[in-house]
C-alpha positions in Angstrom: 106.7 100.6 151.0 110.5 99.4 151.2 109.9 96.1 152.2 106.9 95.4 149.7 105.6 95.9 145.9 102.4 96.9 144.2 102.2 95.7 141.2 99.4 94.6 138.4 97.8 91.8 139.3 99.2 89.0 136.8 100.2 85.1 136.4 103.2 85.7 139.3 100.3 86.2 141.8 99.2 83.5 143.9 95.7 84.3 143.6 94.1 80.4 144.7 96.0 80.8 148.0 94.8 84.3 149.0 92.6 84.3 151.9 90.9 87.0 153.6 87.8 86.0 155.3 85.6 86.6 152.8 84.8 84.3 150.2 83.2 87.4 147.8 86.7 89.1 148.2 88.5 85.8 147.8 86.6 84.3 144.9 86.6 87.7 142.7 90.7 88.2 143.3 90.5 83.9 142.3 87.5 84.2 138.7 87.1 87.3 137.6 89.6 90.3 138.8 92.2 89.2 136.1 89.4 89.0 133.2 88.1 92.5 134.2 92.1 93.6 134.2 92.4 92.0 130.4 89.1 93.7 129.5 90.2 97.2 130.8 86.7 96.6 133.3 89.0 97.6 136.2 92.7 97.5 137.5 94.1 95.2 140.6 97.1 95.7 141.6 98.3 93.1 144.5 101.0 93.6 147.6 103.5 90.8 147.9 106.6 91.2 149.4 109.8 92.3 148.0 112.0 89.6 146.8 109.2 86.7 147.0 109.5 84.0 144.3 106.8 83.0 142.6 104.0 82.2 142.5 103.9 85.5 145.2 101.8 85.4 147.9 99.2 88.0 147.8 99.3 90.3 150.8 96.3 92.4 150.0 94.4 93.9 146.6 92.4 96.8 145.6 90.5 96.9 142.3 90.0 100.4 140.5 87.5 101.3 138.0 85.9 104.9 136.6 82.6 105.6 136.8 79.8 108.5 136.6 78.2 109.6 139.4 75.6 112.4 140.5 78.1 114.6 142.7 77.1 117.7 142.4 75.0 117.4 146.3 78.2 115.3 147.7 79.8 116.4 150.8 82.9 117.7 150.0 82.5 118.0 146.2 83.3 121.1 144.3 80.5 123.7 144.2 78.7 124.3 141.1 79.3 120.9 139.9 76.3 119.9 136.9 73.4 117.8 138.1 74.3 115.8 135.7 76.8 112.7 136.1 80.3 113.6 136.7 83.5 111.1 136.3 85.1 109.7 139.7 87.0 106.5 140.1 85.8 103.7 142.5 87.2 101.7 144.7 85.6 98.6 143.9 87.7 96.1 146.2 90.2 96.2 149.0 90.6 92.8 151.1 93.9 91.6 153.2 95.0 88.6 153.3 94.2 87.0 157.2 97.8 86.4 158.2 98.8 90.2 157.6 95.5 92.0 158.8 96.1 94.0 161.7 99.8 94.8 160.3 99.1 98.4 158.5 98.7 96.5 154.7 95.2 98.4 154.7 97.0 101.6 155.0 99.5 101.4 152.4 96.8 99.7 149.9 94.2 102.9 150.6 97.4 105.7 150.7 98.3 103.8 147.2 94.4 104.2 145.9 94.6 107.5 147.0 97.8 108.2 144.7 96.5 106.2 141.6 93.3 107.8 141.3 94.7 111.4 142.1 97.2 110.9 138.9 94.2 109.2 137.0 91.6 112.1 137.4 94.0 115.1 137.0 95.3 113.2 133.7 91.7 112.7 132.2 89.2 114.2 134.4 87.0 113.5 138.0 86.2 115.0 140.9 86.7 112.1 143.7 87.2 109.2 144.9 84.2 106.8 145.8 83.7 103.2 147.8 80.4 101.5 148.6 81.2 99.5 152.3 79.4 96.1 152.2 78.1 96.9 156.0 78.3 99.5 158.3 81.5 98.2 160.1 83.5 98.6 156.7 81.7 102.7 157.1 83.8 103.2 160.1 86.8 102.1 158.5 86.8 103.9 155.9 85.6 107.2 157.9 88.8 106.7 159.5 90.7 107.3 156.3 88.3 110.6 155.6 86.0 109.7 153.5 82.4 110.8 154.3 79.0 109.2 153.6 77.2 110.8 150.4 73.9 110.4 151.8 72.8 109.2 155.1 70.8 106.6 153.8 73.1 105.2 151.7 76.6 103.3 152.4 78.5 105.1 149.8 81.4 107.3 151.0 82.8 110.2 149.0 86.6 111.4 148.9 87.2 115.1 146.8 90.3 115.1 144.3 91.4 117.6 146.6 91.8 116.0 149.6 93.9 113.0 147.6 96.8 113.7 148.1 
C-alpha cells in the first residue's frame, strides 16, 4: 500500500463527499460510522491517498466489530468447537468510492481486514472472520476472496482464523 494509508476514520476524512453507489454505504460512513467508532460499537478505518491534504478524500472504508456466533457447524471452523456462541469479528461494511472501483481498493481493504482481525482474535480470542453480503452478487465477491457460505440458505460467509493470514 505505498502509494496509500489506512487509517482510523476521524475529522481529516472527507466523509460528506464519499460516494459509492450506495446511499446505505454512503450515509452510515456520513451519520453514524464515527459515533459507533467514539462508542467502541465498531472500528472504520478509511483509504485516502498518501500525501492528500485535508479534508482527505475517502477512497474506500471497512467497519469492524466482534460478535458471537454459533460456529461450531461452519464450514471451515475448527472441530469440536461448543454449540454454544463462539467470538468472531465481522465485517460489517466495505464500500469504494465510484471513481476508484475497478482499480484493486477492494483488495487492499479485504487483505487489510484480513490482517486486523487475525491480530485481533489471536490477541483476545475468535475463531473467524464473518460478512453478511446484502445480495447474492456481493456472495460472489466475496467467494472470490475465500470465504464460504455458512448455510445455504443463508447469505452469511465464514472465513477460519486460520486461513487469515
Amino acid at each position: 500500500m505505498s502509494e496509500f494509508d489506512l487509517e482510523l476514520l476521524s475529522d481529516d476524512h472527507d466523509r460528506k463527499g464519499f460516494r459509492c453507489g450506495s446511499e446505505s454505504l454512503e450515509r452510515y460512513l456520513r451519520e453514524t460510522a464515527k459515533g459507533h467508532l467514539t462508542k467502541g460499537v465498531s472500528i472504520t478505518r478509511v483509504m485516502v491517498e498518501r500525501k492528500t491534504r485535508k479534508p482527505k478524500p475517502i477512497l474506500g472504508y471497512f467497519t469492524l466489530t466482534s460478535t458471537l456466533a454459533k460456529a461450531a457447524n461452519w464450514p471451515g471452523a475448527s472441530k469440536g468447537l461448543p454449540t454454544m456462541p463462539v467470538p468472531i469479528v465481522l465485517l460489517g461494511k466495505l464500500a469504494v468510492a465510484e471513481d476508484w472501483q475497478g482499480r484493486g481498493i477492494a483488495r487492499l481493504l479485504l487483505a487489510a481486514v484480513r490482517e486486523i482481525a487475525a491480530v485481533s482474535m489471536r490477541g483476545a480470542g475468535g475463531v473467524g472472520l464473518a460478512v453478511d453480503p446484502a445480495d447474492e452478487e456481493l456472495v460472489a465477491f466475496y467467494s472470490k476472496y475465500g470465504f464460504i457460505r455458512v448455510e445455504q440458505q443463508s447469505l452469511r460467509m465464514f472465513l477460519p482464523l486460520d486461513s487469515l493470514c
